[in-house]
N, C-alpha and C positions, 0 to 999 in steps of 0.2 A: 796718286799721292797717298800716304800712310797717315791717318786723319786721328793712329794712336797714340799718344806720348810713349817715349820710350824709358824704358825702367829707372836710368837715370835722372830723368827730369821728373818723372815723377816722383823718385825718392826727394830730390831736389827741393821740388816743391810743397811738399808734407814731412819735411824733416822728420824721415828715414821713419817713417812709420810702417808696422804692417801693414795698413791698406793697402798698401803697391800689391799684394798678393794678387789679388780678383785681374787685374789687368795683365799680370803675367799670362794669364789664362786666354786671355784675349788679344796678346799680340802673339801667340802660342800659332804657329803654321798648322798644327794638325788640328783638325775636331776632333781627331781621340785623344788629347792630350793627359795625361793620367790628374787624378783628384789629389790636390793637396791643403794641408789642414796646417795653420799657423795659430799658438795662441801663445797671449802674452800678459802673462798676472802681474799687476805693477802692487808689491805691499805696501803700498803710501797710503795706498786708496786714493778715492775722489770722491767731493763733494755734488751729492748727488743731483741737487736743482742746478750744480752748473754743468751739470755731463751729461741729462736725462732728458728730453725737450717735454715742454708740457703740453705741444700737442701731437695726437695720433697721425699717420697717414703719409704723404709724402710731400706735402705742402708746409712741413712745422718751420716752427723758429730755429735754427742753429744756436745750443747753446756757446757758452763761454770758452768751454775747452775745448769746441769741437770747431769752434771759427775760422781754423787753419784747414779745416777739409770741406770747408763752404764749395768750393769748385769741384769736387769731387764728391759731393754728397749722395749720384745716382749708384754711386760704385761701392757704396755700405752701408746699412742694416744697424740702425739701434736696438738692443732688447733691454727692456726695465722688467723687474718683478724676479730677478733670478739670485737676489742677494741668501745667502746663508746664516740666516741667525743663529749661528754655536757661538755662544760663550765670549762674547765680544768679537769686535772685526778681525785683530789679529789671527786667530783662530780661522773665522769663516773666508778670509784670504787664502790659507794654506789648503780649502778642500773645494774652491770657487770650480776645477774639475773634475769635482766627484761626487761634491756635495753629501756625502760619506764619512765621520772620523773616523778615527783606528778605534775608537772606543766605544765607536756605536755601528761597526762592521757587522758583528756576527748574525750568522740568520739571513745577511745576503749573498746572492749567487756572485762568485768573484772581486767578494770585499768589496774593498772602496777604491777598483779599477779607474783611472783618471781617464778621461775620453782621449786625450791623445793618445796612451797607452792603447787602449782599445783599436783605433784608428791604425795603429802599427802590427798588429794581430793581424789586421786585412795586407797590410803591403807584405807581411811575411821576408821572403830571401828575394822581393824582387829589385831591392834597392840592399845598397851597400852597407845602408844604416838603418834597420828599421825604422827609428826615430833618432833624433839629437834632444837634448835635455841643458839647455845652455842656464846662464847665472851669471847677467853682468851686475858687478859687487850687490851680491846676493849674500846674505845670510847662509852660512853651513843647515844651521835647521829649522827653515823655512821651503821645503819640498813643495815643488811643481807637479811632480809626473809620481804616479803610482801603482805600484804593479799590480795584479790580481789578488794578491797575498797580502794587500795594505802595506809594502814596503816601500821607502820611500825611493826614487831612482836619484844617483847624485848628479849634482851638476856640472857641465863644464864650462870654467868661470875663465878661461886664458883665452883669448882671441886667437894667440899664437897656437895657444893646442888644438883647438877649434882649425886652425889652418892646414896644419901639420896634418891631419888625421883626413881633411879632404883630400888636397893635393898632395901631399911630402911621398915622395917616392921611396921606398923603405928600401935599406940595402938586402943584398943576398942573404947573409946572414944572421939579418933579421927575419926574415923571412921564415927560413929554415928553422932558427928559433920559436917562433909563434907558431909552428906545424907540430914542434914536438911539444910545447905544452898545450895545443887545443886536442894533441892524441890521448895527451897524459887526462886531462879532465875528462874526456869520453870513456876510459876505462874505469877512474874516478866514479864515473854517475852511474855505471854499466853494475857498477862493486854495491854503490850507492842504494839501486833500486833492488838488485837482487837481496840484500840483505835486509829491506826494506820488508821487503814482498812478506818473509819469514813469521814478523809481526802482524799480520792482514788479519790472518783467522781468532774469529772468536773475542773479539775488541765490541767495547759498548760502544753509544751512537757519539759520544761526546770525543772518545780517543779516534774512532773511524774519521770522524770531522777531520781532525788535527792531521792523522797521517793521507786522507786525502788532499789537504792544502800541500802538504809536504810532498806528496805525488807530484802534484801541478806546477810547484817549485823545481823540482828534478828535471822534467819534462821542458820546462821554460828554458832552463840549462841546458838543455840538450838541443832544445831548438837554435839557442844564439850559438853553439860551439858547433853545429852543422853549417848556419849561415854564412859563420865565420871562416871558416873553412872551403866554403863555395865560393869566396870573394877573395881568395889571400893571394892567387895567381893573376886575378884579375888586374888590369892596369890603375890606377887612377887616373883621372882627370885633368886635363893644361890648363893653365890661367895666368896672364899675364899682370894679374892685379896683385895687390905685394902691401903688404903690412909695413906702418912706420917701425923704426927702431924703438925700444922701450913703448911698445903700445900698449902692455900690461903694469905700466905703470902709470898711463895718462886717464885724467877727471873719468865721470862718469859721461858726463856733456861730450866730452873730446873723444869716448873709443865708442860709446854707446853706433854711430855713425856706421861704424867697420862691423861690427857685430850683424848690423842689419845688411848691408854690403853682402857678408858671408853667406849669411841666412838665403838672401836671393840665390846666390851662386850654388849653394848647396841642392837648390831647388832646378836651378836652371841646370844641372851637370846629373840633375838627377840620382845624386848622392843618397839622397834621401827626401820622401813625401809630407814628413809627418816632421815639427819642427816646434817645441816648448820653449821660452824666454822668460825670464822672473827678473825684477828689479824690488829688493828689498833690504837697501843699504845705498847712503849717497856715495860714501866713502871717502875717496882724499879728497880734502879739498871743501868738503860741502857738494861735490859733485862737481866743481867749476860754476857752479849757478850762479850771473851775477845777482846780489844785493841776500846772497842767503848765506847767514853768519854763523848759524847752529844747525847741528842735526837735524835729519825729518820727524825724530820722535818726541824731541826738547820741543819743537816749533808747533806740531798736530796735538799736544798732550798739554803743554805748558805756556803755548800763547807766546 
């Protein structure tokens, strides 16, 4: 008998949270199962005596937020002490993976790289996606995922797109189309560096900096239009799980579920390893929340 919950009842039971991660690992048939990295920056924030236990070890109290992972408490790790004091919380949410701003970058080696990014470096062209960069009703400029150049990666906030782009079997000539502009961009970056290169000699340490980053930026590009290109014959994935109608239109309470859903599947189909989530906006509705009448930032700001 199989004495591990299976992914659904465990999402079941922790209303669809990432912890289900760690167990996928261990109802996993192989011991080499490959390493995957899930994070998930909620810009609300939380108050911290009710998310943080006040005592050490593995005996603490459960606090208040965390009382629905009471039965699962052996299967995840609290860390306290890793908050980001920039310039109020708003701020220190938007760099909670890199702990780096764009305006306090320079002088370190590969900006203010966000660790999932970093973590998608190691999986390289062995998944389909290096990484996913999701945003269920997320703020446009409120950035998750950050490249090596401190740029910000954008999110994808549709569930349905998020579906499409696992599973959706692209016709012929689509295909065909996406071959000739991943050739087009390869000549593009090829035109790119060689006229790049021209500028190299004889630059001070401050412009060298600049067209070094500009290097890496190139080079970046050429790795995703290689990847790209190594995956575009490749099949996708079957799945018999299936999106409501109008689900980019339902609460945050109501699609956040399907989001998590994907995220598994994404992992299970081996689509990709490496998987970022931002929640920084309730949106319609108040989010579906019952008894919440105003916005998250009327209510945290204004009482």
């Amino acid at each position: 008998m199989n004495n591990h919950p299976t992914r659904r009842r465990f999402l079941r039971g922790v209303g669809g949270a990432t912890m289900a991660l760690p167990l996928l690992e261990a109802t996993a048939a192989s011991s080499t199962a490959p390493k995957r990295m899930v994070t998930t920056g909620i810009y609300y924030g939380l108050i911290p005596q009710y998310f943080h236990p006040e005592q050490q070890g593995r005996d603490y109290q459960m606090p208040e937020v965390l009382k629905e992972l009471a039965p699962h408490r052996k299967d995840f790790t609290i860390f306290s002490g890793l908050d980001h004091n920039l310039s109020g919380g708003h701020n220190a949410t938007k760099y909670f993976l890199s702990g780096i701003p764009t305006n306090h970058a320079k002088g370190y080696k590969e900006a203010n790289i966000s660790v999932d990014q970093k973590a998608a470096l190691h999986v390289a062209g062995q998944t389909r996606y290096p990484s996913l960069v999701l945003g269920c009703e997320s703020h446009p400029s409120h950035a998750l995922s950050w490249t090596r150049n401190g740029s910000p990666i954008p999110q994808i906030q549709s569930a349905r797109q998020l579906f499409a782009l696992l599973f959706q079997k692209p016709k012929p000539t689509m295909v065909k189309n996406q071959r000739r502009v991943l050739e087009d961009r390869r000549s593009i970056l090829d035109l790119v560096r060689s006229q790049a290169k021209s500028f190299e000699k004889g630059l001070g340490k401050e412009d060298s900096e600049k067209l070094d980053q500009y290097f890496t930026s190139v080079r970046e590009l050429e790795t995703r239009v290689e990847q790209s290109t190594a995956w575009l014959d490749k099949e996708k994935p079957s799945t018999d799980y299936q999106l409501p109608e109008g689900i980019d239109n339902l609460t945050l309470r109501e699609k956040t579920p399907f989001f998590f859903d994907l995220m598994a599947l994404a992992l299970q189909t081996d689509s990709t390893r490496v998987i970022s989530m931002s929640f920084s906006d309730l949106g319609k509705d108040n989010g579906g929340l019952p008894g919440v009448a105003s916005g998250y930032h009327t209510l945290s700001h204004h009482g």
